[in-house]
C-alpha positions in Angstrom: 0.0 0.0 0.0 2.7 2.5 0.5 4.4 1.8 -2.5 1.1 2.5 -4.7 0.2 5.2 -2.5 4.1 6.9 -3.5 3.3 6.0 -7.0 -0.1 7.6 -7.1 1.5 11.0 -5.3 4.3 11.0 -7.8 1.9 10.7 -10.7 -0.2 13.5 -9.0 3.0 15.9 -8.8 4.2 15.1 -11.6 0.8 16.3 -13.6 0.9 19.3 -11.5 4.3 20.1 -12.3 4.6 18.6 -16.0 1.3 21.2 -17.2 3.6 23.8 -17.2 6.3 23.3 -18.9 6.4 22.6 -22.8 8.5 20.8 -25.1 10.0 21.9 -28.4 11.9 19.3 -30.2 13.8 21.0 -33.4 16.6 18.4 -33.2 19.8 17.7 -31.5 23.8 18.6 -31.0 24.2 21.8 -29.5 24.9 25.1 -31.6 23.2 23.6 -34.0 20.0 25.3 -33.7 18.3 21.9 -33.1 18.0 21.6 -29.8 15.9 19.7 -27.0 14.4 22.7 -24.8 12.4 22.7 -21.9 11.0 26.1 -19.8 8.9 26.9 -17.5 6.0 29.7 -17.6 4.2 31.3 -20.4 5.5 30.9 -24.0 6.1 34.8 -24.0 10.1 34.2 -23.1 10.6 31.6 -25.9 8.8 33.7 -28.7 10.8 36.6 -27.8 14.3 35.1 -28.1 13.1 33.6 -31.5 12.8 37.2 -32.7 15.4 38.3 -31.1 17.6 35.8 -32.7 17.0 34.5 -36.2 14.4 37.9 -37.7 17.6 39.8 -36.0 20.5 37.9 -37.4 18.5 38.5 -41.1 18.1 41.8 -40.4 21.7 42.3 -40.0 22.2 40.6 -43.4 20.3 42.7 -45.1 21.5 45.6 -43.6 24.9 44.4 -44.6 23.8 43.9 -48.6 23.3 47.6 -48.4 26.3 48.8 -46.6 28.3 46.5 -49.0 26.2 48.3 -52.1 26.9 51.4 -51.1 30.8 51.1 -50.6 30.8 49.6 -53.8 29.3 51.8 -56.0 30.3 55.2 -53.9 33.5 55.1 -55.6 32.5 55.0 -59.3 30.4 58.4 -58.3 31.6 61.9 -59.0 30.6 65.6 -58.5 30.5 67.4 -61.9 30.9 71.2 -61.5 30.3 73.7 -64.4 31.2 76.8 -65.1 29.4 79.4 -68.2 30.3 83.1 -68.6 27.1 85.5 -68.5 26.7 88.5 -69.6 24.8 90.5 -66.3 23.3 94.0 -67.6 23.6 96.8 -64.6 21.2 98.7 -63.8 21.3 102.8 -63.6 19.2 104.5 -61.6 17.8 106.7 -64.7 16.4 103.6 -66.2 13.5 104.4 -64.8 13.7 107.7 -67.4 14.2 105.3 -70.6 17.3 105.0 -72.2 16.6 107.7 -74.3 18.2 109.6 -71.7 21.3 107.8 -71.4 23.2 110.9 -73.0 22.1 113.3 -70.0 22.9 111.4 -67.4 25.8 109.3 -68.1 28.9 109.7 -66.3 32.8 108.7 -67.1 33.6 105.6 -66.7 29.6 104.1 -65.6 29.5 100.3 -66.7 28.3 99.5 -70.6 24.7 98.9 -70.8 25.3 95.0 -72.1 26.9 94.6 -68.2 30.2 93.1 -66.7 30.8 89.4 -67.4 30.2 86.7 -64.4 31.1 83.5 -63.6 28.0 81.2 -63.4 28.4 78.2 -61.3 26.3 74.4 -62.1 26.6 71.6 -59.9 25.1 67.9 -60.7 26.5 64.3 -60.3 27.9 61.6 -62.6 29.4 58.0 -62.4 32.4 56.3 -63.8 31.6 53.7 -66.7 35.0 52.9 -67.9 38.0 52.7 -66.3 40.2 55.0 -68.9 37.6 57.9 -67.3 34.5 58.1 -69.1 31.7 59.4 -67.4 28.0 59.3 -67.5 25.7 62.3 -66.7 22.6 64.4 -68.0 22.9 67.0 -70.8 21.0 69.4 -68.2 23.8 69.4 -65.8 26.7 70.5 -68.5 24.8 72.1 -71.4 26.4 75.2 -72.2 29.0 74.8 -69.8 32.2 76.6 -70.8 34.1 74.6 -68.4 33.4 71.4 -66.8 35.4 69.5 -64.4 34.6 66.5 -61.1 35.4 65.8 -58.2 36.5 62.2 -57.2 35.5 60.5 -54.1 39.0 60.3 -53.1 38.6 64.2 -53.6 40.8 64.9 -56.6 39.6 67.7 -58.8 40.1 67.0 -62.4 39.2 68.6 -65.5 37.1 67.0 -67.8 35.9 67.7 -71.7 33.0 66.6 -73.3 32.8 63.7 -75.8 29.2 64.7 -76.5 25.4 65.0 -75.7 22.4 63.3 -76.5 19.4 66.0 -75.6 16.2 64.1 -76.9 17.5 61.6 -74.2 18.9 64.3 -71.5 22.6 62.2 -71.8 25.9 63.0 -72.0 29.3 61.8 -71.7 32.3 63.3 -70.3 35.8 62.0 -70.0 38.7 62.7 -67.8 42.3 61.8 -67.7 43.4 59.7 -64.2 44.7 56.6 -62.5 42.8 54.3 -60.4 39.5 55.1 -61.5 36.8 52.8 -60.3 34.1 52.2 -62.7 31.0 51.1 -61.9 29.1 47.7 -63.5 26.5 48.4 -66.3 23.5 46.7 -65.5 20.5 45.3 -67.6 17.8 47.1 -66.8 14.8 45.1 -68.8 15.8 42.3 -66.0 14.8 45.2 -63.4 11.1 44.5 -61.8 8.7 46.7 -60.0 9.6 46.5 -56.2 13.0 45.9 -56.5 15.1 47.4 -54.0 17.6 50.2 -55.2 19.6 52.8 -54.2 20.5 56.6 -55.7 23.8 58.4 -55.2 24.5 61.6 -56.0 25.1 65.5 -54.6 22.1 67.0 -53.8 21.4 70.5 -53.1 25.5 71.2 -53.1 28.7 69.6 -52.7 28.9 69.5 -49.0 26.3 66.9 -49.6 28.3 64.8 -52.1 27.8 61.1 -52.5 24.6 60.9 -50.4 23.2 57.8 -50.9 19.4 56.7 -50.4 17.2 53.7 -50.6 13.9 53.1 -52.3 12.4 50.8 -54.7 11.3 50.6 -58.2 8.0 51.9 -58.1 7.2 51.4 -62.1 9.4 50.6 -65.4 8.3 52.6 -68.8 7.4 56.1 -67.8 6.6 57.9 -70.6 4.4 61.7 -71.7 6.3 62.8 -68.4 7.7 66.1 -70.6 11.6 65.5 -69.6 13.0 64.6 -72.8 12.0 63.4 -76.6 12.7 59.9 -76.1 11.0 59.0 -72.6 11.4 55.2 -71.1 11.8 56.1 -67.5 12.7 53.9 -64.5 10.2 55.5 -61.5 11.6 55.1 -58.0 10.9 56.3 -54.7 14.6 56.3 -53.5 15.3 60.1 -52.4 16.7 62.3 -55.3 17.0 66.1 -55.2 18.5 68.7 -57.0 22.2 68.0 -57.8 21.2 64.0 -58.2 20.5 64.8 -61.7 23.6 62.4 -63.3 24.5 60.2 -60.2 24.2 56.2 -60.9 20.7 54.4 -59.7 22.0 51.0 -58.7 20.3 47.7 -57.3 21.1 45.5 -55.0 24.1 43.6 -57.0 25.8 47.4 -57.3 24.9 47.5 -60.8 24.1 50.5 -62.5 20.6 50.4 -63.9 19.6 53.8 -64.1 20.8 57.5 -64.2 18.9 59.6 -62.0 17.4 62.6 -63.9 14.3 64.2 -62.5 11.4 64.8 -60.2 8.1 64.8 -60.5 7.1 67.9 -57.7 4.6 70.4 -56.7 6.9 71.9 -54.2 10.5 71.7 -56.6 11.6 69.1 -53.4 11.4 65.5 -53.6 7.3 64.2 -53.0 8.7 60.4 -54.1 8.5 60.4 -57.2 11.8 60.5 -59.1 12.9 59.4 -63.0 15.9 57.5 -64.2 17.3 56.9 -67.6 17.4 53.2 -68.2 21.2 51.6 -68.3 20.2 49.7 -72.1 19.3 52.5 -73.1 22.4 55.0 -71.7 24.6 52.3 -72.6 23.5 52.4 -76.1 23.8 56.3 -76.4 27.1 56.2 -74.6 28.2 53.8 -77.1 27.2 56.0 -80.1 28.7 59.3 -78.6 32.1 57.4 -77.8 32.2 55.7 -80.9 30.5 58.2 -83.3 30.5 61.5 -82.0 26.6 61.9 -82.7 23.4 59.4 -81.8 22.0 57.5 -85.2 18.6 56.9 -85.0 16.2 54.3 -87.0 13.4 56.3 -88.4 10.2 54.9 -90.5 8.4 58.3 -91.5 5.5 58.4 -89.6 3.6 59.8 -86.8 1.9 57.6 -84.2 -0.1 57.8 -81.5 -1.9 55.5 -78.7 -5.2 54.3 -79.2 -8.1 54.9 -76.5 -11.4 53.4 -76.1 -13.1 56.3 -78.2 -10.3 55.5 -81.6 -11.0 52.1 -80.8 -15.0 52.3 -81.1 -14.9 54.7 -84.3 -12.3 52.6 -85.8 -14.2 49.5 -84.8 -11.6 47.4 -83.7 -11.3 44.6 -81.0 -9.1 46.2 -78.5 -7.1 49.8 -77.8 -3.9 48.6 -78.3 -1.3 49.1 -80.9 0.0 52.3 -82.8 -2.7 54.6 -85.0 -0.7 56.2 -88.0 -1.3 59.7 -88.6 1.3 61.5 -91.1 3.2 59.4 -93.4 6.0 61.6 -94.8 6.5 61.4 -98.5 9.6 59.8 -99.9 10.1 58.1 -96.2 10.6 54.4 -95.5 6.9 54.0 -94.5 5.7 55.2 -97.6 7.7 53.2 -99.5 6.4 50.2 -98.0 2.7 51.4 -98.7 1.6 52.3 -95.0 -1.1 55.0 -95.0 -2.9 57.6 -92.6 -5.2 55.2 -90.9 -3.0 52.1 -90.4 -3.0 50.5 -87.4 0.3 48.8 -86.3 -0.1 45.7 -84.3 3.3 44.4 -84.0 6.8 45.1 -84.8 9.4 42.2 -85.6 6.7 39.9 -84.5 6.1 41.4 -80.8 3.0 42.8 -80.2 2.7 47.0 -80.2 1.5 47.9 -76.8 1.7 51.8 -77.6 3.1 54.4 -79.7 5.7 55.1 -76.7 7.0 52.0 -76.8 7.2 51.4 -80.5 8.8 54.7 -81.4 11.6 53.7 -78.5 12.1 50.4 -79.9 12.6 52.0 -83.7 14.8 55.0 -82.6 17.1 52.5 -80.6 17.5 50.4 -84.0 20.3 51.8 -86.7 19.8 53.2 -90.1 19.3 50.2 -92.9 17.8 47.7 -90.2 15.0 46.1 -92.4 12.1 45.2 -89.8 8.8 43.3 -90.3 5.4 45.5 -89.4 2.0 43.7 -88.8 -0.8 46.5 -89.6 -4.9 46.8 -89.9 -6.1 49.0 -92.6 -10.0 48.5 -92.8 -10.2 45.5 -90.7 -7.6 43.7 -93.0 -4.6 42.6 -91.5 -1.0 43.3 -93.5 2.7 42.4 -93.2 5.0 44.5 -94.8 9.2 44.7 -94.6 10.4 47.8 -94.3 14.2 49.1 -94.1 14.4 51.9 -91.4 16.2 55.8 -92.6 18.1 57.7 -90.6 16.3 60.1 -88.5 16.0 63.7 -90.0 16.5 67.0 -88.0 12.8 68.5 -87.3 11.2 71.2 -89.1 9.3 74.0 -88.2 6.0 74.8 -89.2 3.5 77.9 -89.0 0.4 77.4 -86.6 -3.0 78.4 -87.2 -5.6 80.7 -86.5 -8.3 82.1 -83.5 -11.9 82.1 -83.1 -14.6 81.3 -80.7 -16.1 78.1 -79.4 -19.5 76.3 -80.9 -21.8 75.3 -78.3 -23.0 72.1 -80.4 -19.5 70.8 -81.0 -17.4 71.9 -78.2 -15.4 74.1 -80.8 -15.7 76.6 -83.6 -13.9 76.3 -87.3 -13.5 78.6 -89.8 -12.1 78.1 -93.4 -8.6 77.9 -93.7 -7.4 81.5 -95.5 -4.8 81.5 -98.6 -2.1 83.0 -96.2 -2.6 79.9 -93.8 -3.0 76.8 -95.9 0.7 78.3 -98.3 2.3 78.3 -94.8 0.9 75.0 -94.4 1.7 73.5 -97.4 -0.1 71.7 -100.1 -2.7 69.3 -99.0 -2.3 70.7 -95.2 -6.6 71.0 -95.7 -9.3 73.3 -95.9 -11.2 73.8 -92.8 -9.2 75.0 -89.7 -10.6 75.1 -85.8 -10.6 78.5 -84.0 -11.3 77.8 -80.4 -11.7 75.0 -78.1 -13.9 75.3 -75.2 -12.1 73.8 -72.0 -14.9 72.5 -70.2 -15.6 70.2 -73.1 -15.1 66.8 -74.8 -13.2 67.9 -77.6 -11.0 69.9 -75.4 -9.8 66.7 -72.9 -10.0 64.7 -76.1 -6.9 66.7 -77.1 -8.4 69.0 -80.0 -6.5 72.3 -80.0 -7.0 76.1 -81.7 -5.0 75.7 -84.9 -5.9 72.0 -85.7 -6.7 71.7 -89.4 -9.8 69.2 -90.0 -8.9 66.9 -93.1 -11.7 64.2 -92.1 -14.9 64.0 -90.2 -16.1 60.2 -89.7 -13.9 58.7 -92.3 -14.7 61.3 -94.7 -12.7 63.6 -96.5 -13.4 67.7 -95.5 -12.5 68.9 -98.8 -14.3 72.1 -98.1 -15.8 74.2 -95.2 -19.3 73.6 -97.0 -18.1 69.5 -96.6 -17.4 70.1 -92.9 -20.8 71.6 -92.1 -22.7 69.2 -94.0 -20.7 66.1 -92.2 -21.7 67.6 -88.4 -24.8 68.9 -89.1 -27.1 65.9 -88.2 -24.8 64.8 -85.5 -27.0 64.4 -82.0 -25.8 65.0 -78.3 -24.1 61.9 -76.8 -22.7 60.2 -80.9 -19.2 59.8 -81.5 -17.0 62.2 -83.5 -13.8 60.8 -85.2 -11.8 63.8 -86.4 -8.4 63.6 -88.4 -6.6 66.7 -88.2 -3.7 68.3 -89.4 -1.6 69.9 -86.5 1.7 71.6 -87.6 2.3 69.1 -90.5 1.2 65.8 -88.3 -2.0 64.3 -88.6 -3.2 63.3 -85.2 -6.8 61.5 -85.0 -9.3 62.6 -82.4 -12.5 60.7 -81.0 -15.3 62.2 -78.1 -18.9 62.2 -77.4 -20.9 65.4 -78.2 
């Protein structure tokens, strides 16, 4: 009896004392991390040290990836300074009189009108591409610059020239002459994805501020219609960049450059979070040209595109708004060599499908003069494959706008026949019927129709006379669709809207 009454306490203390502890079997050996544990009291203790030790240790990682980033790129970045000589005009205090007084009131010796010469100061950022000194940066931070010249991280101050500039892209390359120059690794930024991590270097708002370095991640690939330059593909970010970052290296998380930091998008003219970076592909290919050339080639097929909306796709009555609407096709161009007209809608280019007119006038500016290329178009529902071998890109011309008027109730917009002085600065076949005013607070207006835009067609048909253009709206009811092609500044641009 005494030894089952011992055995029953034993059992009973044991319960007591066994219900509060718990068990956690991971493995064995110690240091291992699989270990046999036992503890007494709430769980708290145990789930504490688990953060503590393995989310810590990983933090710690990653916090050394981005040290390591940052000492690897900080070397390859630079300070670019610029100097231009400006002409400053003084002022007199008879200029209030008019200068017609000059005579009167002059005394020996007083400054020339046209002012004393000063020195005017630019700062910006670049980074190091090659090690014999070539160095990427923005045409905004040296253009016009009479002298240009960086600073290294290892502070030396060295004079540098310019090899050449690429404005339509807001790239240029400069090159100095030095030792132990650290350039940086050149990226492939199609491989980048939205939410990557990255970082921005640069001198912000001065050079006491030099290499400053900030985090952030890709916040979207293929900015375009932002206004920054002719040739827009932008990588968006919200790593921190301010003025004096314009040039400096974006790089991600393997301390490759993929990007070169170039603008802001701000209310304020500080950083909001929104910043803009020249994709390395595309840098690397006007560095390339610059170095090599001394000028950027581009491809060039003749036309003028644009992106198709929801209203172009309805009046043109096709499945989808994708792809690139043709509006001017110049004469004697590649395009109109291969037959494509005003109307045509591209669908793919070299057998990848045309998203937008952004993209495909990227992809055939980044190709060289004589590439022949394979176009996929619609004209009328019909699809067509033509090859066509790509120009070289002429410089722009200028041409006259138009006129003034006021705005028709009905339409959203006046018009007005086109006078003889107007359609000779035009040129022949510019049209015959030209719009006067735009009322804001309509359709027409958000649809993009403009004072000065020539009508050439009203639904599909040709306005060969101001008579032609009243007869085509003058049935049309509140709420139908208008499809408009229109002549602006010697491109044709179509337009659709609801009355």
């Amino acid at each position: 009896m005494k030894s089952l009454l011992l055995v029953l306490a034993g059992i009973a203390i044991g319960a007591l004392v066994f219900s509060n502890l718990e068990f956690s079997f991971s493995g064995f050996g110690s240091g291992s991390g699989k270990e046999l544990s036992l503890s007494g009291g709430p769980r708290y203790a145990e789930a504490k040290n688990t953060i503590e030790d393995y989310p810590v240790q990983s933090l710690r990682s990653f916090n050394e990836a981005f040290v390591q980033i940052a000492e690897s790129a900080t070397p390859s970045v630079v300070t670019v300074y610029t100097e231009k000589t400006v002409s400053r005009r003084m002022m007199s205090p008879f200029d209030f009189f008019g200068h017609q007084f000059d005579d009167f009131f002059g005394f020996p010796g007083m400054e020339p009108r046209e002012g004393r010469k000063q020195i005017q100061q630019g700062l910006g950022s670049g980074v190091i591409v090659t090690d014999d000194g070539y160095i990427l940066t923005n045409n905004h931070v040296i253009d016009g610059a009479d002298a240009v010249f960086i600073r290294t991280s290892d502070n030396r101050r060295l004079d540098a020239r310019v090899i050449g500039t690429d404005p339509k892209t807001d790239l240029a390359v400069i090159k100095v002459t030095a030792r132990n120059l650290k350039p940086i690794v050149l990226g492939d930024s199609d491989r980048l994805r939205v939410g990557e991590w990255v970082i921005a270097i640069g001198s912000p708002l001065g050079e006491n501020l030099a290499r400053t370095v900030t985090q952030g991640i890709v916040s979207a690939k293929g900015r375009a219609n932002v206004g920054l330059a002719d040739y827009e593909d932008f990588i968006q970010t919200d790593a921190a960049i301010n003025p004096g970052n314009s040039g400096g290296p974006l790089v991600n998380i393997n301390g490759e450059l993929v990007g070169i930091n170039t603008a802001i998008a701000s209310r304020t003219g500080g950083f909001e979070g929104i910043g803009f970076a020249v994709p390395s592909n595309m840098a690397r290919k006007v560095m390339t040209a610059l170095i090599t050339k001394g000028k950027v080639t581009r491809g060039y097929l003749g036309v003028s595109i644009q992106d198709i909306d929801d209203n172009l796709a309805k009046a043109m009555q096709l499945e989808r708004a994708e792809g690139a609407l043709v509006g001017t096709v110049v004469a004697r161009s590649p395009a109109a060599a291969a037959g494509i007209a005003t109307g045509d809608v591209i669908t793919t280019f070299n057998g990848a499908p045309v998203k937008g007119s952004v993209e495909l006038r990227n992809t055939i500016a980044g190709l060289a003069p004589g590439t022949e290329v394979l176009l996929t178009f619609l004209r009328e529902g019909m699809k067509r494959t033509v090859r066509v071998r790509l120009g070289q890109q002429p410089a722009p011309e200028a041409i006259a706008p138009g006129a003034q008027g006021e705005a028709n109730r009905a339409l959203w917009f006046t018009a007005a026949p086109l006078t003889t002085d107007q359609a000779r600065n035009l040129g022949p076949g510019s049209g015959h019927v030209v719009i006067t005013s735009v009322d804001q607070s309509g359709n027409a207006y958000r649809a993009g129709l403009r004072k000065g835009d020539v009508i050439l067609a009203v639904n599909r048909k040709p306005v060969d006379s101001f008579a032609a253009f009243g007869t085509a709206v003058r049935n049309l009811k509140e709420g139908e669709l208008l499809f408009l092609l229109v002549n602006r500044q010697g491109n044709k641009i179509y337009f659709a809207f609801n009355l």
